[in-house]
C-alpha positions as CSV (number, residue, x, y, z in Angstrom):
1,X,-18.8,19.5,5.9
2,X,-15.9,21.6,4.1
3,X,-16.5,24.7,3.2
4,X,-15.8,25.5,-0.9
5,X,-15.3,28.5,-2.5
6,X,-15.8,28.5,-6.4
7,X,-13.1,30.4,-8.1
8,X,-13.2,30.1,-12.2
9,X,-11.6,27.0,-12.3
10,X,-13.5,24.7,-9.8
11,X,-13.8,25.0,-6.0
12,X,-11.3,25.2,-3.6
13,X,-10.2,24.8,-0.3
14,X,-7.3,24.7,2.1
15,X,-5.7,23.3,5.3
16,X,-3.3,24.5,7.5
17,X,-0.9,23.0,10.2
18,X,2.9,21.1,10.2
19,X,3.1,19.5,6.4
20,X,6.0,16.9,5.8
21,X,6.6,15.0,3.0
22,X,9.6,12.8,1.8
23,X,9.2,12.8,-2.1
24,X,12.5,11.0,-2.2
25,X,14.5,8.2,-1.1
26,X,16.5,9.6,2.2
27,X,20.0,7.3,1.4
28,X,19.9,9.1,-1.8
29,X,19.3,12.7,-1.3
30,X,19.9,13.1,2.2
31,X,17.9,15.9,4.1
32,X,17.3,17.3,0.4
33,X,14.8,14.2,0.6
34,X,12.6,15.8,3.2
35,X,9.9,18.8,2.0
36,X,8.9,20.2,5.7
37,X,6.3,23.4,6.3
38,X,6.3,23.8,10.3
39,X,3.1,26.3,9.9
40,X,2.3,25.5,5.9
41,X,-0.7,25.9,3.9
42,X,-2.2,23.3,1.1
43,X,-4.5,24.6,-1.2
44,X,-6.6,21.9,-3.6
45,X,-8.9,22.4,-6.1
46,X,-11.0,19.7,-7.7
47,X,-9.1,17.3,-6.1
48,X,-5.5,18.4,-7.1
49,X,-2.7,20.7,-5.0
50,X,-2.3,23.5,-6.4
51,X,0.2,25.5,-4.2
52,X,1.8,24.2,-0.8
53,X,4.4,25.8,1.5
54,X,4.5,28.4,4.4
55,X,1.4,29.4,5.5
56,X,2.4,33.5,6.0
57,X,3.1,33.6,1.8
58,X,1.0,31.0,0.8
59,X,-2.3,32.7,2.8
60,X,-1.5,35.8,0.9
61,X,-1.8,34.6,-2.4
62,X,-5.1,32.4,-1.3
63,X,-6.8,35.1,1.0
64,X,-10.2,34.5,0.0
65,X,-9.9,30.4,0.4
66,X,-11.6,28.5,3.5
67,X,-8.7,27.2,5.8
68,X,-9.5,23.7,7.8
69,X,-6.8,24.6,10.6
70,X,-5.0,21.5,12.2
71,X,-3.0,23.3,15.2
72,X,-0.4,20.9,16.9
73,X,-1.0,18.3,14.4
74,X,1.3,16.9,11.3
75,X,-0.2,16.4,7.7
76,X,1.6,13.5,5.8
77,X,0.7,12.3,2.7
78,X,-2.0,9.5,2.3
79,X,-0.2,6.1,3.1
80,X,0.0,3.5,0.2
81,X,-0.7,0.2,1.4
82,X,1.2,-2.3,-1.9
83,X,-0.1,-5.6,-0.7
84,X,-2.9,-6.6,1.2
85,X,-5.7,-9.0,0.8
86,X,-9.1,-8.4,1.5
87,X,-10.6,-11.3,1.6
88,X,-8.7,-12.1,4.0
89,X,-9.8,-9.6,6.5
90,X,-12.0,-12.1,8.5
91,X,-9.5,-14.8,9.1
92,X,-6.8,-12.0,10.4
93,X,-5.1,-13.4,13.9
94,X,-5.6,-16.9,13.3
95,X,-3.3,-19.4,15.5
96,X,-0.6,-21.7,14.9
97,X,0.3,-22.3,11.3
98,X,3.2,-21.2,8.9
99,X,2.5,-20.2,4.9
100,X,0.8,-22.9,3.4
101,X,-0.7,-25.0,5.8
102,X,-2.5,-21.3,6.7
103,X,-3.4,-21.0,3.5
104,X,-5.5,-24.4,4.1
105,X,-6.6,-24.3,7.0
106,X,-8.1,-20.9,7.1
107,X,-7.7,-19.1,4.5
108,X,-9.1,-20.9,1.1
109,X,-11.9,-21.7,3.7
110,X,-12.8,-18.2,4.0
111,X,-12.1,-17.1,0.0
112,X,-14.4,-19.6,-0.9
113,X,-17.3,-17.6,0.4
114,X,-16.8,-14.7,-2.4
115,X,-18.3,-16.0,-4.9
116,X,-21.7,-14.9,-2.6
117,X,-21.9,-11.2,-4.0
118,X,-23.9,-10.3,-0.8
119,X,-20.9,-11.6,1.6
120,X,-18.3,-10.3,-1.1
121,X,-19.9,-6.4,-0.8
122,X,-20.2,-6.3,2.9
123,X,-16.5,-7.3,3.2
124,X,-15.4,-4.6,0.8
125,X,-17.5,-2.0,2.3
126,X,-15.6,-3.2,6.0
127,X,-12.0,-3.4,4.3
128,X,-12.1,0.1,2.8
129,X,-13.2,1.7,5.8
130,X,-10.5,0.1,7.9
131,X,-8.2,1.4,5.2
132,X,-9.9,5.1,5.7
133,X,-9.6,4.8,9.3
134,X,-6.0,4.2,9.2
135,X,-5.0,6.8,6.7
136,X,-4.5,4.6,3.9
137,X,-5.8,5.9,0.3
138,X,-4.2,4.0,-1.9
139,X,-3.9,0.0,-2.0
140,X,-3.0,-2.7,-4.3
141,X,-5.1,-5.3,-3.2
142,X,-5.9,-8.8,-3.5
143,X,-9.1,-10.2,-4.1
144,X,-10.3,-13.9,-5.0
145,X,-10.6,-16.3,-7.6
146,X,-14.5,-15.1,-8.2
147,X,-15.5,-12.1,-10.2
148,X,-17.9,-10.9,-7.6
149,X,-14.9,-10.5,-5.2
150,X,-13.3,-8.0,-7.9
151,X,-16.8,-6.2,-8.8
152,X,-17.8,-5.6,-5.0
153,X,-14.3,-4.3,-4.5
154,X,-14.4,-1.4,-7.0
155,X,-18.1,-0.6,-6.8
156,X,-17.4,0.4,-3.1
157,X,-13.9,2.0,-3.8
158,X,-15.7,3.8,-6.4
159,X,-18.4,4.7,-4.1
160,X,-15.4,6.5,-1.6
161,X,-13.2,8.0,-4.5
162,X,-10.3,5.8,-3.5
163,X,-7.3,4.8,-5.8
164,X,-7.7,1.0,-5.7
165,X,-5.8,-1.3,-7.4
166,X,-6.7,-5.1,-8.0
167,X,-7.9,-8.1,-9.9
168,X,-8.7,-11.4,-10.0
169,X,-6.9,-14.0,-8.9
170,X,-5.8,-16.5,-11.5
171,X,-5.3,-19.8,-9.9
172,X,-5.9,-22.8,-12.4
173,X,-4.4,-24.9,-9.5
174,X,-6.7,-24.1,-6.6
175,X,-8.5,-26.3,-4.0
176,X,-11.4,-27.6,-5.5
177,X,-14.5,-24.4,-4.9
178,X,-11.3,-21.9,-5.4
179,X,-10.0,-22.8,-8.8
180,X,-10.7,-21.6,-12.7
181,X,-9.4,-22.1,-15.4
182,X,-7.6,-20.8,-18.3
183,X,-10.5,-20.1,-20.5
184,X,-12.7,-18.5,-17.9
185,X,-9.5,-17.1,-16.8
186,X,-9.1,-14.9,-19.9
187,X,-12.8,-14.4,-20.1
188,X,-12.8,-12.9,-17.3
189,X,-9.7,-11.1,-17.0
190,X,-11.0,-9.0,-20.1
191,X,-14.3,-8.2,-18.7
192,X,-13.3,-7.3,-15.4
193,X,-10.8,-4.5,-17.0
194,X,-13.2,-2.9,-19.8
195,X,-15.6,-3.1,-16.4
196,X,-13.5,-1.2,-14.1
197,X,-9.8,-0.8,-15.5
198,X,-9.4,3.6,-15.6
199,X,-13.0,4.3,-14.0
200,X,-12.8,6.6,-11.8
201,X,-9.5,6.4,-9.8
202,X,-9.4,2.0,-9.9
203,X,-6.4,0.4,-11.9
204,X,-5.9,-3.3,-12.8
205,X,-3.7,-5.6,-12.2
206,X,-2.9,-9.2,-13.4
207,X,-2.5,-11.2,-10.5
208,X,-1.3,-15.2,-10.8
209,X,-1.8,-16.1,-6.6
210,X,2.1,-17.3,-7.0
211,X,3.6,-19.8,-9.0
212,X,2.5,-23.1,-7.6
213,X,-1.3,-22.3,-8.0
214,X,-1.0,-21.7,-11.6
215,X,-0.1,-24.4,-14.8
216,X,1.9,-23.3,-17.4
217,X,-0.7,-22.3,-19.4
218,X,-2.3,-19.8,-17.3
219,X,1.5,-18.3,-16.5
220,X,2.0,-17.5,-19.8
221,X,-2.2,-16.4,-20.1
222,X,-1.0,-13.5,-17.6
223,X,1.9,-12.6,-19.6
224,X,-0.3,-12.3,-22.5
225,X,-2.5,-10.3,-20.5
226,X,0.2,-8.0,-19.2
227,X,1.2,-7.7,-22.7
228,X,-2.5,-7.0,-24.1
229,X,-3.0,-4.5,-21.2
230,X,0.5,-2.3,-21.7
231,X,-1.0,0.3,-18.5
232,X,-2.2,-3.0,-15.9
233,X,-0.1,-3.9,-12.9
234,X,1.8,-7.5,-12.4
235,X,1.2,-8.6,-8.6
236,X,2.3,-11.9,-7.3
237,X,3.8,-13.2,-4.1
238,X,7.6,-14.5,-4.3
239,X,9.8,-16.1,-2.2
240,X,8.0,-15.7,1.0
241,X,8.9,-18.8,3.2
242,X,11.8,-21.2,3.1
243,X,9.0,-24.5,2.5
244,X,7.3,-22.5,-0.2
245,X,10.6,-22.1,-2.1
246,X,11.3,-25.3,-2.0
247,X,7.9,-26.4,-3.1
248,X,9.1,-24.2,-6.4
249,X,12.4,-25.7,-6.8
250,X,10.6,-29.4,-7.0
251,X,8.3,-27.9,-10.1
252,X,10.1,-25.8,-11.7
253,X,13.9,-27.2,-10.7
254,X,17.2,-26.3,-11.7
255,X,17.6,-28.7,-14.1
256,X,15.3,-27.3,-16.1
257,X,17.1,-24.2,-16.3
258,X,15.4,-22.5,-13.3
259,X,17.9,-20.3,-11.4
260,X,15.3,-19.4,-8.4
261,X,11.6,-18.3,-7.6
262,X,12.1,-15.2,-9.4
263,X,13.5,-16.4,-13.0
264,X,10.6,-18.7,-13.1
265,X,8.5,-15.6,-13.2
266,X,11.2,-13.7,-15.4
267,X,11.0,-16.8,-17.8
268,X,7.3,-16.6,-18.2
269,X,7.9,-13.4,-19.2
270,X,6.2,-11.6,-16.1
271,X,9.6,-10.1,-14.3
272,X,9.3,-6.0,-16.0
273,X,9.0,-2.6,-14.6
274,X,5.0,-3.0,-13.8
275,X,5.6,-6.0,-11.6
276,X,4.9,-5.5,-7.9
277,X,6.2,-9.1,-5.9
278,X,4.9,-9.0,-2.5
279,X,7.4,-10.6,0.4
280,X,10.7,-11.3,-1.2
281,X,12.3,-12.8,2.2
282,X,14.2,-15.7,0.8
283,X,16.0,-13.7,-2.2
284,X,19.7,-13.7,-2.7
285,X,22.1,-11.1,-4.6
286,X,21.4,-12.3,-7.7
287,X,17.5,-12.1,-7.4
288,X,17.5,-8.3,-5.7
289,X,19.9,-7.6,-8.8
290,X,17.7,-8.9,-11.4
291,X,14.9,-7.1,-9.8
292,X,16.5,-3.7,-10.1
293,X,17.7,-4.1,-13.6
294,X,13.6,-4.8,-14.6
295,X,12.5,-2.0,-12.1
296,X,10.5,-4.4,-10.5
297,X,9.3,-3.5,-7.1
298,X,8.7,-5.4,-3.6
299,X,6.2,-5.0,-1.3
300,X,7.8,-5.4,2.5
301,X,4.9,-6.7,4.8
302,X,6.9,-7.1,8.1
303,X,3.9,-8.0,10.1
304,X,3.1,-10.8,8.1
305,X,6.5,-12.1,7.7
306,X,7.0,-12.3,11.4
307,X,3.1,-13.7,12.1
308,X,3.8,-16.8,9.8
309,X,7.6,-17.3,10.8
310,X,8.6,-16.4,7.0
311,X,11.7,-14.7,8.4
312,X,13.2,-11.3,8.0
313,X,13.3,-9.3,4.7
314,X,17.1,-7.7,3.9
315,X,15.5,-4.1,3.2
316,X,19.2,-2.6,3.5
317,X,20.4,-5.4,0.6
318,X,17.8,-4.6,-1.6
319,X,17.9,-0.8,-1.3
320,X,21.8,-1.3,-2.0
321,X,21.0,-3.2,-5.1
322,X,18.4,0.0,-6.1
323,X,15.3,-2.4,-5.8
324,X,11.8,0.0,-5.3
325,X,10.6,-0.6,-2.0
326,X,7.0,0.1,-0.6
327,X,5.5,-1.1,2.7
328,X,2.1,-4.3,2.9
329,X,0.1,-4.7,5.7
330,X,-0.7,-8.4,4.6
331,X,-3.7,-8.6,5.8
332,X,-4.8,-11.2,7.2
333,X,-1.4,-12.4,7.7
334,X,-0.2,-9.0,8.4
335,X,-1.3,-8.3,12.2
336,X,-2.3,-4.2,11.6
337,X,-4.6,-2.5,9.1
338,X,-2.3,0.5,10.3
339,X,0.8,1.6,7.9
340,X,2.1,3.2,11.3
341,X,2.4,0.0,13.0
342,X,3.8,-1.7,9.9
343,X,6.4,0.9,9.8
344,X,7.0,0.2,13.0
345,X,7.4,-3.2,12.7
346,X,9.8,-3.1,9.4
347,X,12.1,-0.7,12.3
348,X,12.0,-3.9,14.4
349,X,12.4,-6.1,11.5
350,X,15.8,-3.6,10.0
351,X,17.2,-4.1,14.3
352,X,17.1,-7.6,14.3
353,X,19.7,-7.3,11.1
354,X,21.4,-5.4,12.5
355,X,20.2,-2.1,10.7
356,X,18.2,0.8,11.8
357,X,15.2,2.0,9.6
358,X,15.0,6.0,10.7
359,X,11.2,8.1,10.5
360,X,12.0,9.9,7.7
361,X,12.8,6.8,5.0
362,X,10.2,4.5,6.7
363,X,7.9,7.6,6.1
364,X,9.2,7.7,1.9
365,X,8.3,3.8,2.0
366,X,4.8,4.2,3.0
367,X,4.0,7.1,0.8
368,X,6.1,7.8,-2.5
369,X,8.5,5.1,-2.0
370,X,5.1,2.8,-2.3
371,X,3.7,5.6,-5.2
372,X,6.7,4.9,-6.9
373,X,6.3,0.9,-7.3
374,X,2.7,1.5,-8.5
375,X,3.4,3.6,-11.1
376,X,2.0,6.4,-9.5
377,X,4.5,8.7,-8.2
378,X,3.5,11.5,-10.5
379,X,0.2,11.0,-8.5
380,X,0.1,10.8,-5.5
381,X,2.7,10.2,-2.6
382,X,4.7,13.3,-2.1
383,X,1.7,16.4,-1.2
384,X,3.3,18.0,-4.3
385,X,1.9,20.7,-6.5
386,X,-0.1,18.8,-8.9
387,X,-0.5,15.5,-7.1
388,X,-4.2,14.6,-6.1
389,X,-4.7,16.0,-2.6
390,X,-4.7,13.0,-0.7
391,X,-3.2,13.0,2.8
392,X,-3.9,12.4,6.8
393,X,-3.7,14.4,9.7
394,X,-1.7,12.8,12.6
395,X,-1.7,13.7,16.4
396,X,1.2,13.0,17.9
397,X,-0.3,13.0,21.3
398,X,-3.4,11.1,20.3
399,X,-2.9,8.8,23.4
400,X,-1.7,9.6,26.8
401,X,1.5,7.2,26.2
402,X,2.3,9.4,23.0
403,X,1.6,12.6,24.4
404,X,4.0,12.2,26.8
405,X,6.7,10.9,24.7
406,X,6.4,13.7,21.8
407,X,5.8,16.8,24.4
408,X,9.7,16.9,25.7
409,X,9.4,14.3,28.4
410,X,11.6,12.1,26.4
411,X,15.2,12.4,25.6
412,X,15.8,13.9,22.6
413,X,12.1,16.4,23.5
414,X,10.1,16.6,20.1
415,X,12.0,17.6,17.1
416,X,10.2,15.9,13.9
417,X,12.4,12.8,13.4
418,X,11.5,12.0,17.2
419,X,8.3,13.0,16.5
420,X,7.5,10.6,13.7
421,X,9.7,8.0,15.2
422,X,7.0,7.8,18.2
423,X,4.0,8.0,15.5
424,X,6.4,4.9,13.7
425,X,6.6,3.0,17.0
426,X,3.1,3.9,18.9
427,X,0.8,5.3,16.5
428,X,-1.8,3.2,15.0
429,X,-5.9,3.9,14.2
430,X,-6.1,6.3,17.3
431,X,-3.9,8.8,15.7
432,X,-5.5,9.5,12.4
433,X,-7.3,12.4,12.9
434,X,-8.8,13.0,9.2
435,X,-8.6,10.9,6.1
436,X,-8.3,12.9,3.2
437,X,-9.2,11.4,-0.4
438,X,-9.1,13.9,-3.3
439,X,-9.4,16.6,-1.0
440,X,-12.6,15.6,1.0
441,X,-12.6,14.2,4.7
442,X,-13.5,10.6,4.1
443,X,-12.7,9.2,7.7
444,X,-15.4,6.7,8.7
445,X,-17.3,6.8,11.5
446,X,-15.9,9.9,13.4
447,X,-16.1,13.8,12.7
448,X,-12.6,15.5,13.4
449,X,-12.7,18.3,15.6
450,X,-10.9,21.2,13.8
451,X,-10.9,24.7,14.0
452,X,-11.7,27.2,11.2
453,X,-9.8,30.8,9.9
């Protein structure tokens, strides 16, 4: 257990070892982007930083504070996971399908099974503890069609403090056992967010599955609700495989004045600044543009868009066009419950169009770049004075193969960018250290070893 001190104001507490941060967007503000304490100090109270920087001035000014000392290790801010599905979590690696014949075979298969409240809690308990294990503190997540799948998601985010973000899913169009319908739709909808909407750290969101699984009707219910909710989130999928697009074009066509995927969510009225639209692989110019004037954002889930064959997001077009970016595991689509994978993987993604994703942005994408989409970049996201004092400590030399490529025995020897460029590439579960949630080690399962001044 942490020590705590109690000052006048609450208790508090510190750690100490190499901080980095990238509050902003790298293409925009250059090295200015980059916040980096090679021997820093953060100091939380109740939760919320209340100084940061080098540890000589900082220790001064906290003498009498508890330091949790991190030697040879990098503090990051918590990573901000903006799509991934936990219901999903038991049909993850499943062979041989693209996007919707996946969605048949295995996964509607296993959604159906949430309306059990006993089966719904012990997969949240398991998702959220993967999340913790990984360094993530912060999702937008999907859950199912049932109400029990919402309730058992934020009694046990609740339960670990986390900032969780869902709903249910509205799908008026479902296979039969995986369907509602308006009525119950709204019903719900308004329980579930007096329920849970602003309790403790959990947010709502409206979430239509995507187009094709809703009527009419139940497109312009979410609107409604989006309206009727002014601080929810919109979250969707859009334009994630070249079949799926069509499948849109045949319903909602362009006779009918449809320009694309994303104007028939801008024509429901569900295209603003609070809407988060998970893949975006098959958008054009036009689409990234419209995006950007709405400040909508886009979750990039490069594990999952290579897994199903959905093809390669154009992170450097959309950037261009000044569209918010954060980074989705996907799960179970998405391969990794680790945002250090994923990062690597958008890298991967960015070379085989010819661009190259450095640490320091893929680093923004997966902390405030993601804060930023949610709404929450005043938050969390950036370690800065103020924020809530989540974060992770990283080893770079967590495994033998990493140890070796961040100590110097690799050509350009272990400046920071190299550094988190081998974390980006090679790091996954094994080199979270500590998970940090409002200031509290929260990492399942394992007690850090650390070392106390």
């Amino acid at each position: 257990m942490i020590e705590k001190i109690m000052s006048k104001q609450g208790f508090l507490h510190a750690v100490r070892g190499e901080i980095i941060s990238v509050p902003h967007h790298p293409q925009h503000h250059g090295n200015a982007a980059i916040r980096h304490d090679p021997d820093g100090m953060l100091v939380f109270e109740n939760g919320i930083i209340i100084a940061r920087g080098p540890y000589a001035i900082v220790a001064e000014q906290f003498s009498d504070v508890p330091v949790t000392h991190y030697p040879g290790k990098l503090i990051i801010p918590g990573l901000i996971d903006t799509h991934v599905h936990y219901p999903q979590t038991g049909c993850i690696a499943s062979h041989g399908s693209q996007l919707l014949e996946w969605l048949n075979r295995y996964v509607f298969p296993e959604e159906m099974k949430f309306s059990d409240p006993a089966y719904a809690q012990s997969s949240a308990e398991f998702f959220l503890d993967e999340l913790l294990r990984n360094g993530t503190t912060t999702a937008l997540v999907f859950a199912t069609v049932h109400t029990t799948s919402v309730d058992a998601l934020f009694a046990a985010a609740s339960t670990r403090n986390m900032r969780i973000i869902s709903g249910k899913v509205l799908m008026d169009l479902g296979p039969e056992h995986l369907h509602d319908t308006v009525e119950t739709a709204h019903d719900d909808t308004h329980r579930l967010i007096k329920r849970w909407h602003g309790c403790n750290r959990l947010g709502y969101a409206i979430v239509p599955r995507y187009a094709l699984s809703c009527t009419d009707a139940q497109l312009h219910l979410a609107a409604d609700l989006l309206g009727a909710y002014p601080d929810t989130l919109f979250h969707t999928h859009l334009a994630e495989s070249v079949a799926e697009c069509s499948a849109v074009a045949e319903r909602f066509p362009p006779q009918a004045g449809y320009r694309d995927y994303l104007d028939v969510y801008a024509r429901f009225g569900l295209l603003t600044a609070r809407s988060v639209f998970a893949h975006g692989v098959q958008l054009d110019a036009r689409a990234f543009q419209a995006l950007a004037e709405a400040q909508a954002g886009i979750a990039f889930c490069p594990t999952s868009n290579s897994f199903l064959g959905s093809g390669l997001f154009d992170l450097q077009q959309a950037e261009q066009h000044g569209v918010g970016i954060g980074l989705g595991t996907d799960i179970g689509a998405g391969t990794s419950f680790s945002l250090l994978h994923t990062m690597g993987a958008a890298y991967q993604t960015g070379q085989l169009r010819g661009t190259s994703l450095d640490p320091f942005t893929a680093l923004y994408l997966a902390t405030a770049g993601g804060a930023s989409i949610l709404g929450l970049r005043d938050r969390i996201g950036a370690l800065e004075e103020g924020q809530e004092a989540d974060f992770v400590v990283l080893d770079p030399a967590a495994t033998p193969l990493l140890a070796r490529r961040t100590q110097g025995h690799s050509p350009g020897g272990h400046s920071l960018a190299d550094r988190l460029f081998a974390l980006q590439i090679l790091g996954d579960d094994r080199a979270v250290v500590e998970t940090y949630i409002a200031g509290c080690p929260s990492r399942p399962g394992q007690a850090a070893s650390r070392a106390s001044t």
